[in-house]
PLY file of the C-alpha trace (Angstrom):
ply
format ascii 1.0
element vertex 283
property float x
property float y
property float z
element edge 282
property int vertex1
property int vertex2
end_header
25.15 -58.35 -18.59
22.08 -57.85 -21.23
20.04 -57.10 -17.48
22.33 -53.97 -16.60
22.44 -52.71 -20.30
18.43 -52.73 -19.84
18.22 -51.58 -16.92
20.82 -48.32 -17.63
18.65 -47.63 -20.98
16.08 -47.16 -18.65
17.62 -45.17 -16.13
18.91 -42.57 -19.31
15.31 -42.39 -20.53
14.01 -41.58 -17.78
16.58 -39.08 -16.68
16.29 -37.22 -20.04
12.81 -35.73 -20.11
13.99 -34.52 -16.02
16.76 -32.91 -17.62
15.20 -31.25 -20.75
11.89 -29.74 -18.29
15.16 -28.57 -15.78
16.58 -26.51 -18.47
13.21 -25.04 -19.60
12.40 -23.29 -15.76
12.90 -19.75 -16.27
16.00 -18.72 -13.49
14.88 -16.55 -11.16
17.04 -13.60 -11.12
17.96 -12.26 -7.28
16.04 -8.76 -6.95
17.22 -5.90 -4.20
14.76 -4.60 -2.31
11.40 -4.16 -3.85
10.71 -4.34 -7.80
11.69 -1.37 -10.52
8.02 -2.30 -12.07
6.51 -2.08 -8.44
8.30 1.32 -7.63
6.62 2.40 -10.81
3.08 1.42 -10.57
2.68 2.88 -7.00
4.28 6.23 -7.90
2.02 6.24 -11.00
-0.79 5.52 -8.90
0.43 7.43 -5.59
0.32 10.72 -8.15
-3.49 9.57 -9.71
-4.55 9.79 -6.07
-2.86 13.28 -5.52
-4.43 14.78 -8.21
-7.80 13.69 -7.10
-7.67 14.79 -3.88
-6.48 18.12 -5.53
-9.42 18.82 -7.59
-12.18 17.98 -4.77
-10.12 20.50 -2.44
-9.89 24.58 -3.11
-6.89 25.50 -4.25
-4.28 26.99 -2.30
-2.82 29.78 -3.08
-0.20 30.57 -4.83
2.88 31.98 -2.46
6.08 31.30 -2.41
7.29 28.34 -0.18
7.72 30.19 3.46
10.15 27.52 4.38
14.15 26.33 2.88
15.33 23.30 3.74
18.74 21.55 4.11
18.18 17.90 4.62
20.77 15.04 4.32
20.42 12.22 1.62
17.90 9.90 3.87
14.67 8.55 2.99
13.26 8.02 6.26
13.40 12.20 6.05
10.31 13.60 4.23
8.67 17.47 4.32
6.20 16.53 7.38
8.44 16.08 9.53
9.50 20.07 9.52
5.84 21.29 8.50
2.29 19.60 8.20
0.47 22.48 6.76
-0.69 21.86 3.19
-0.58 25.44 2.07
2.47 25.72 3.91
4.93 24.66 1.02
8.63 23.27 1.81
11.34 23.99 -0.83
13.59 21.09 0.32
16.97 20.46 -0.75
18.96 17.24 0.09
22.67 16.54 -0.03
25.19 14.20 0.97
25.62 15.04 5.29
22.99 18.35 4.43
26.19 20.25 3.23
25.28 23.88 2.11
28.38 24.06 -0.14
27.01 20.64 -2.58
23.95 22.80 -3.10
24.67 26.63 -2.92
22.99 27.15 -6.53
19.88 25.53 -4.85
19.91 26.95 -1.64
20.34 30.56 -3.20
17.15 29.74 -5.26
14.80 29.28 -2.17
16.59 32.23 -0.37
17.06 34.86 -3.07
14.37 34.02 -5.71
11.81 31.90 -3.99
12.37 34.82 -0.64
11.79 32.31 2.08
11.99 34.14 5.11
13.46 30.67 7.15
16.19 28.50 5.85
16.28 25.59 7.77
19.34 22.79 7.88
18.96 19.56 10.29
21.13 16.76 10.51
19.53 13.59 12.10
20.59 10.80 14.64
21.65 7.36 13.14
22.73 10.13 10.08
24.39 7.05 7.62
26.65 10.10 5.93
28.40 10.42 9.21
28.54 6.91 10.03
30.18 6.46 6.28
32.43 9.62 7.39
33.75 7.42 10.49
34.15 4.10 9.05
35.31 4.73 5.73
33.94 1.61 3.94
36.09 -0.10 1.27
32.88 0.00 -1.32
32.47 3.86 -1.07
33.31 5.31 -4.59
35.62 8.31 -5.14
32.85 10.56 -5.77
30.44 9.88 -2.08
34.21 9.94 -0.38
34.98 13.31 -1.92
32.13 14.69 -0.86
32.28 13.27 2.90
36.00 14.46 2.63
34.22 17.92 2.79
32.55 18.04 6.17
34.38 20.30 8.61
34.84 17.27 11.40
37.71 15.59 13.05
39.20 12.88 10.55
38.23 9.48 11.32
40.77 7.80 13.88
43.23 5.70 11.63
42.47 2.05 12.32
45.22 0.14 14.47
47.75 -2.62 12.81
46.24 -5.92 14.23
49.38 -7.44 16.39
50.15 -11.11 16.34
48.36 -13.27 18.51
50.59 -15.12 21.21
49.63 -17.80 23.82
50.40 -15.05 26.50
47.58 -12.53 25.41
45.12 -15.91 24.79
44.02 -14.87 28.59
44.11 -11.05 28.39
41.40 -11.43 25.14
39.38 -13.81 26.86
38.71 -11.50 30.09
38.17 -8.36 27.62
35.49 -10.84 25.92
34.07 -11.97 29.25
33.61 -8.21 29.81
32.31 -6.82 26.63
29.60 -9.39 26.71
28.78 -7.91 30.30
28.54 -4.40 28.84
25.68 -2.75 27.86
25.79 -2.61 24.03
25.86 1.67 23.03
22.56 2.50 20.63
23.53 2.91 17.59
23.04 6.51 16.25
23.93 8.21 18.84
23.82 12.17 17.86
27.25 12.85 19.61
28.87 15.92 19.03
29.54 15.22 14.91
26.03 15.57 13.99
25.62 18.64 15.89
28.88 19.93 15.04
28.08 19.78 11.51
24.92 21.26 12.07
26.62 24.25 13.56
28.79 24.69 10.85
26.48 24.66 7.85
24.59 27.21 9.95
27.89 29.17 10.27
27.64 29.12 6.75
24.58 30.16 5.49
25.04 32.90 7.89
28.21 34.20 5.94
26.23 33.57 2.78
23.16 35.03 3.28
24.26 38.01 5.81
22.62 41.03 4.47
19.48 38.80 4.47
20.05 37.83 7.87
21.23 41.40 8.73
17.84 42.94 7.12
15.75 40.62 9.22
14.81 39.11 6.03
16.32 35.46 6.81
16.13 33.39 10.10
18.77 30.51 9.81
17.74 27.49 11.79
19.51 23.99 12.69
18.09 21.27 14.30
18.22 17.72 14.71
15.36 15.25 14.09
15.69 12.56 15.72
15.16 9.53 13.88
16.55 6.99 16.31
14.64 8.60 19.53
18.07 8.63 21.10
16.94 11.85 23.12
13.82 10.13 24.90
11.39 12.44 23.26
9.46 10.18 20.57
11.23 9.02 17.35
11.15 11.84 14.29
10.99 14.79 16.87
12.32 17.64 15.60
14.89 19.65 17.87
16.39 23.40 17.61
19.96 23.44 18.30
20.76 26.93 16.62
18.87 30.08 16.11
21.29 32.63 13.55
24.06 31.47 15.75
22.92 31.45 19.22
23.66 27.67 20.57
22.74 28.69 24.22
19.49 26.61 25.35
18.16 29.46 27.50
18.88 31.75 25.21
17.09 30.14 22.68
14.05 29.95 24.37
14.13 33.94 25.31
14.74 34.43 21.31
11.90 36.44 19.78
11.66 34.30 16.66
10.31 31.22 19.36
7.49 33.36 20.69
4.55 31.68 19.33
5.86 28.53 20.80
3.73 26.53 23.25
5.73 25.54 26.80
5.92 21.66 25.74
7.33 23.25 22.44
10.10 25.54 24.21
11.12 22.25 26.23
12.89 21.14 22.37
15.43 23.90 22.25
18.19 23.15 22.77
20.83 20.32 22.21
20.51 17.09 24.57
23.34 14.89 25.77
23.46 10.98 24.95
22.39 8.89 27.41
25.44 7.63 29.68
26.95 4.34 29.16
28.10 2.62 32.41
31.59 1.77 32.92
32.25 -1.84 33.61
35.18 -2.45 36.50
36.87 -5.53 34.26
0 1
1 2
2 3
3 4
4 5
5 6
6 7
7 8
8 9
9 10
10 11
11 12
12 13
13 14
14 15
15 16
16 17
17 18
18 19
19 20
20 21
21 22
22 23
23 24
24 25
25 26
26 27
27 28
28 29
29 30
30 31
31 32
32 33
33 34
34 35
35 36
36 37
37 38
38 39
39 40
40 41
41 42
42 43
43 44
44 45
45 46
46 47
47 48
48 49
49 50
50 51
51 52
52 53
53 54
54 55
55 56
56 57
57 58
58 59
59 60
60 61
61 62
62 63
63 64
64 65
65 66
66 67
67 68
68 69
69 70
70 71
71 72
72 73
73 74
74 75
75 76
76 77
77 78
78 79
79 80
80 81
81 82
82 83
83 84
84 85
85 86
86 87
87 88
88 89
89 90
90 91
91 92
92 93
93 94
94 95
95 96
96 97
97 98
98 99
99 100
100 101
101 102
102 103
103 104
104 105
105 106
106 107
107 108
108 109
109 110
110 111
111 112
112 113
113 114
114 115
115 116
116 117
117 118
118 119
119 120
120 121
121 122
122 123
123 124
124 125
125 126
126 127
127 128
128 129
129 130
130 131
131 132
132 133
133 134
134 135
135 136
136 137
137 138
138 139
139 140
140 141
141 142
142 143
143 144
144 145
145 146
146 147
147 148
148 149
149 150
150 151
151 152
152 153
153 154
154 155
155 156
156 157
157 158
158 159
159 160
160 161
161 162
162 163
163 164
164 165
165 166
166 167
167 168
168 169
169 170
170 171
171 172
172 173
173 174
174 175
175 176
176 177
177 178
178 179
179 180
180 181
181 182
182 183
183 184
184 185
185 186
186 187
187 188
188 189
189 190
190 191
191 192
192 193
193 194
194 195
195 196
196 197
197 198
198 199
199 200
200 201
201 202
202 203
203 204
204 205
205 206
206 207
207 208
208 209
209 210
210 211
211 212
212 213
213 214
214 215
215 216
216 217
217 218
218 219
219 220
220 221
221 222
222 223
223 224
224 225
225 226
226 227
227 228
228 229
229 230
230 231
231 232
232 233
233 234
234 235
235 236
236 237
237 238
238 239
239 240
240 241
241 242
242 243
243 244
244 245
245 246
246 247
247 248
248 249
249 250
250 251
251 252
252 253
253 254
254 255
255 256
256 257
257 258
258 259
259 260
260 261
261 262
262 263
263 264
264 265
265 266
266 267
267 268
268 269
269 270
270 271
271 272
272 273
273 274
274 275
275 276
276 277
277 278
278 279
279 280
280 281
281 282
């Protein structure tokens, strides 16, 4: 008996010091994405760098920017992708599925104060504002959902009751499994027709807004597409014109006088594309 007291002492003695340095390990808190103190230090040292290279170049001069732009609310979106000229400023606006109406007090600056003589508005493939339009997440807030509630689209289809399973349909579902596995998955971010629609309509838009500009040859409104996801085969972050002040028509486009300047290679990106097909699977 006096051999297991011992030997328990022992065991406790040792497991107390284990114990006591377990509790003094700091706990290592689970971090999103990258660091707030890393974010920080690179913009802090991204903006040293920027104003180096600024004082060893002239500087440029000091215009208005000749270019407004709608974007949507993406970071993989940035002012190179609509124009690479450094003296070339871009007043760029983003908002939630680039919706003139969440911006107009913005939008009238760079049209009306600032006098840019092109507003531009793109929407993008694998756009994540109209994928949260269609899917309606359960952890959207009130606010992002009243905001998506204002795009001028078709309302999300309604999502079907579930029905109860039964030991008849056991064979139905597996063949419609067997099949979907056969099918060729569909790329995600397809541009469809609600990225483009929208894209029409804020154009429709700014064209009601800014009409005596427009009217005055003063203001050129623009939509595109860039395409993000290289769904249309051209090379991923290509910029496409879909709408010229209006005109939607391809050939058109390319006849418009605003395009002249363009380069043949250039002319071959008016105009909307169609998705690639999916093939249908006999089941």
């Amino acid at each position: 008996m006096k051999r297991h007291v011992a030997l328990l002492c022992w065991v406790l003695m040792l497991a107390v010091p284990l114990t006591a340095a377990a509790e003094m390990r700091p706990v290592l808190k689970h971090r999103v994405g990258t660091p707030p103190f890393s974010v920080i230090e690179a913009m802090m040292r991204g903006n040293a760098q920027g104003v180096e290279r600024a004082v060893q170049q002239p500087p440029p001069p000091d215009t208005a920017p000749a270019l407004t732009w709608l974007a949507d609310c993406d970071h993989r979106l940035y002012p190179g992708l609509v124009q690479n000229d450094p003296d070339g400023r871009v007043y760029a606006v983003c908002t939630l599925g680039n919706q003139l109406r969440l911006a107009t007090g913005a939008i009238d600056f760079g049209v009306r104060v600032l006098h840019s003589p092109v507003l531009l508005i793109t929407g993008q493939t694998d756009s994540e504002a109209i994928r949260l339009f269609e899917t309606r997440p359960d952890g959207v807030n009130e606010e992002i959902r009243h905001d998506l509630a204002s795009l001028n689209l078709p309302p999300p289809k309604a999502k079907a009751p579930q029905k109860a399973k039964s030991k008849r349909g056991k064979g139905r579902k597996a063949k419609a499994t067997a099949v979907a596995k056969t099918a060729p998955a569909k790329s995600p971010g397809l541009p469809g027709m609600l990225v483009e629609r929208n894209v029409d309509y804020q154009v429709a838009q700014a064209l009601r807004r800014y009409q005596d500009r427009v009217a005055d040859g003063r203001l050129v409104v623009v939509g595109g597409i860039i395409d993000l996801a290289n769904q249309y085969g051209e090379g991923k972050d290509r910029l496409f014109l879909i709408n010229i002040n209006g005109e939607t028509d391809p050939a058109k486009l390319r006849r418009s006088p605003h395009v002249v300047r363009l380069d043949p290679n250039q002319l071959k990106l008016l105009g909307r594309r169609s998705p690639p097909a999916v093939p249908s699977i006999n089941p």
